[in-house]
C-alpha positions as CSV (number, residue, x, y, z in Angstrom):
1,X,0.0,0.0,0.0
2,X,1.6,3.6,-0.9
3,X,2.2,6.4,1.4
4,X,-0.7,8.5,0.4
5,X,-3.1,5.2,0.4
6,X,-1.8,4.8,4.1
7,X,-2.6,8.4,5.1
8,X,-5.7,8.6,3.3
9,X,-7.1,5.3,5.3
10,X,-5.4,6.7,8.7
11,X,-7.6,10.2,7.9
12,X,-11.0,8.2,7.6
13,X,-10.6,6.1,10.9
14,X,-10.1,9.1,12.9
15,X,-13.1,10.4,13.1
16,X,-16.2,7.9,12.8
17,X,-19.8,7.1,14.5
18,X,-21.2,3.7,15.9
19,X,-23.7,2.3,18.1
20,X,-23.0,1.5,21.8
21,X,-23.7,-2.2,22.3
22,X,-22.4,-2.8,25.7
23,X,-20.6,-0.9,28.5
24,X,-18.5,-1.8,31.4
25,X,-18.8,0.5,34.4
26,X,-16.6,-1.1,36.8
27,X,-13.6,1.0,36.4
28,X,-12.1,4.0,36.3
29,X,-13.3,4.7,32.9
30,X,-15.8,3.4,31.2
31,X,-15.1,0.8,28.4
32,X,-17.6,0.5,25.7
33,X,-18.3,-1.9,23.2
34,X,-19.5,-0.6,19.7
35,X,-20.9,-1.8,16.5
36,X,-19.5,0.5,13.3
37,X,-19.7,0.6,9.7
38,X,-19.6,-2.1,7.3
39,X,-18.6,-4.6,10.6
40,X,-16.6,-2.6,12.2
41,X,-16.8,-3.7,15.8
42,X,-14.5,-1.6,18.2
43,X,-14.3,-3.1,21.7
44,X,-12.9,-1.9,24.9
45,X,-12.7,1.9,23.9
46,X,-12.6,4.4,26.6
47,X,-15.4,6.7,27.0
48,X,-14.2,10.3,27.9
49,X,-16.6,12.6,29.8
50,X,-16.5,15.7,31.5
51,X,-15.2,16.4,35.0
52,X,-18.5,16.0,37.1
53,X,-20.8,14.4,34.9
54,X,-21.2,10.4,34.5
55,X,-23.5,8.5,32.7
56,X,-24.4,5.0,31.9
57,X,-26.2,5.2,28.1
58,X,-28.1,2.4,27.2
59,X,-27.7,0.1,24.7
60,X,-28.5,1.8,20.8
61,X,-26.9,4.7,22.2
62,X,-24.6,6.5,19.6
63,X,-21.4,8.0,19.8
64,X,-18.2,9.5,18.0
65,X,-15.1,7.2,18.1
66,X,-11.8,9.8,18.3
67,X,-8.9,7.9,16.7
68,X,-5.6,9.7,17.3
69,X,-3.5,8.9,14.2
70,X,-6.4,6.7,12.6
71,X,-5.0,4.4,15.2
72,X,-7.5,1.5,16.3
73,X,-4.8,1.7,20.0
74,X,-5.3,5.4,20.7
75,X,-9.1,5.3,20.5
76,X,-11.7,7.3,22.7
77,X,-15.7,7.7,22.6
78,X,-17.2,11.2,23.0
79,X,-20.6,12.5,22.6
80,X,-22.8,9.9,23.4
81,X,-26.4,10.0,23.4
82,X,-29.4,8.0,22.4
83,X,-32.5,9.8,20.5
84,X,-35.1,8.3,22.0
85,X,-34.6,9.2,25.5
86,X,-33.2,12.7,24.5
87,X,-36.0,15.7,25.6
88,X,-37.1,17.6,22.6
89,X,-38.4,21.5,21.7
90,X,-36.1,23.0,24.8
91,X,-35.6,26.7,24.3
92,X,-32.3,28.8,23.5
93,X,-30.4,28.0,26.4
94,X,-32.1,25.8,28.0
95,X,-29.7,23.0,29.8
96,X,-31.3,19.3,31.0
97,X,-30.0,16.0,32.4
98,X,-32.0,13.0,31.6
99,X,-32.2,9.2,31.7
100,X,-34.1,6.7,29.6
101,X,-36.6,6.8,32.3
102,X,-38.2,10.4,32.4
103,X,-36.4,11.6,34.9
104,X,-35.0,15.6,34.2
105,X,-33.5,18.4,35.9
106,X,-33.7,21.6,33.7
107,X,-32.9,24.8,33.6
108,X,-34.7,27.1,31.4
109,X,-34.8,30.7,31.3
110,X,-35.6,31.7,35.0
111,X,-36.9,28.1,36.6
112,X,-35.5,24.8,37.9
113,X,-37.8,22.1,37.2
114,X,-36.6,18.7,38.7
115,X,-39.2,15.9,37.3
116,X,-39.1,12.4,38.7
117,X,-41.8,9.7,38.2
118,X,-41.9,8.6,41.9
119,X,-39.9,10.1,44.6
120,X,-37.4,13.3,44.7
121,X,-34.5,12.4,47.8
122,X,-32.5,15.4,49.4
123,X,-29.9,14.4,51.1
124,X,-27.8,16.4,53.7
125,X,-27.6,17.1,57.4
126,X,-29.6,20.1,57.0
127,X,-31.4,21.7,54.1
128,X,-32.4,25.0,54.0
129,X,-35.0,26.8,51.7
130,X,-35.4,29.9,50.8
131,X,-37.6,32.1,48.7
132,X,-38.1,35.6,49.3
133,X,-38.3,37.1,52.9
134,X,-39.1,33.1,54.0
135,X,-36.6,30.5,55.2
136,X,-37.3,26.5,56.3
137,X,-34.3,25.0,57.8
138,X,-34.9,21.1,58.3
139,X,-31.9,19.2,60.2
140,X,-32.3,16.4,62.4
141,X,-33.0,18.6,65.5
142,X,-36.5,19.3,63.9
143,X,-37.7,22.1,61.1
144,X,-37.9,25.6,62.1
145,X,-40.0,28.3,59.7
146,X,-39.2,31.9,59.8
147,X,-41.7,33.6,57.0
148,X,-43.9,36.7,57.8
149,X,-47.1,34.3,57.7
150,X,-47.4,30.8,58.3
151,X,-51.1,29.0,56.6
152,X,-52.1,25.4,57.2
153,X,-55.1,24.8,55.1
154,X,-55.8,28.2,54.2
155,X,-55.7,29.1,58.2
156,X,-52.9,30.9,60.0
157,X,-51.0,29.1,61.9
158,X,-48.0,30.9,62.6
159,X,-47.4,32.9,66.0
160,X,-49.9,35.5,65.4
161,X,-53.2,33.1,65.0
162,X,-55.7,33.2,67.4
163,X,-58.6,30.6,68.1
164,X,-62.2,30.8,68.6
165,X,-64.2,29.5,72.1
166,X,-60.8,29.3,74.0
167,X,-61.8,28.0,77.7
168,X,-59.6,28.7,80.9
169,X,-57.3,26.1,82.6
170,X,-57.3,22.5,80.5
171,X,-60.2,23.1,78.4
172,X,-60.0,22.7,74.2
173,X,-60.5,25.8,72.0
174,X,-61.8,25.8,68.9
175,X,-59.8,25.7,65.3
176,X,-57.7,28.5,64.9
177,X,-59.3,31.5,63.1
178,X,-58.6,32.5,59.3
């Protein structure tokens, strides 16, 4: 084979798309096993993601094989996603994560939107929310509300509610006014 048949072959290999038909997780990197064009079946090729973001696509997923060189040895996967799970009709700037599963945290324009099809879990020894002039701090010690109003129901509830029929000594009072 000449020179320039060599180089020409080494240019096509280095860039090139396939199909992800397994993955092993174990390790430090993920390995991935792909199915290419006209039988080309790459195995073992690292998949390289960013710092702080992991993934594990499933199967049909596709991807871009890096070959440095057009060498088969200095391989790499990047950009890996599969269609059918990807969301659709974001905005301009709009940013989500996803599984195959419906699962999404987004970002668009001026909202968070975490969606989950059972359960959301926050974690930590103590969260704190805020919005506006209002805070909820839960921690293991209990929850502790400090917001100018505080409604159960559509009744206040909060240090300044009163209650209706309120007895002396041990007696019950009535619900708590609106």
């Amino acid at each position: 084979m000449s020179d320039v048949h060599h180089l020409d072959d080494s240019v096509r290999a280095m860039i090139r798309r396939a199909r992800l038909v397994s993955l092993d997780d174990g390790g430090g990197q993920q390995m991935m096993s792909l199915a290419g064009l006209k039988g080309d079946r790459p195995g073992r090729v690292p998949r390289v993601q960013p710092y702080g973001f992991t993934s594990n696509p499933p199967a049909g997923s596709v991807g871009v094989i890096l070959s440095l060189g057009g060498r088969s040895d200095r391989a790499m996967v990047i950009g890996v996603e599969h269609e059918d799970y990807r969301p659709r009709n974001l905005p301009a700037g709009a940013t989500a994560i996803y599984d195959q599963h419906g699962n999404m945290v987004s970002l668009v324009e001026q909202r968070l939107r975490v969606v989950h099809a059972q359960e959301v879990v926050i974690e930590a020894p103590q969260i704190v929310l805020q919005a506006g002039g209002s805070q909820m701090t839960i921690s293991a010690s209990g929850a502790d509300i400090n917001a100018p109003s505080l409604r159960h129901n559509g009744r206040n509830v909060g240090a300044t509610h009163v209650h209706t029929n309120v007895q002396p000594g041990t007696g019950t009072t009535g619900e708590p006014a609106t």
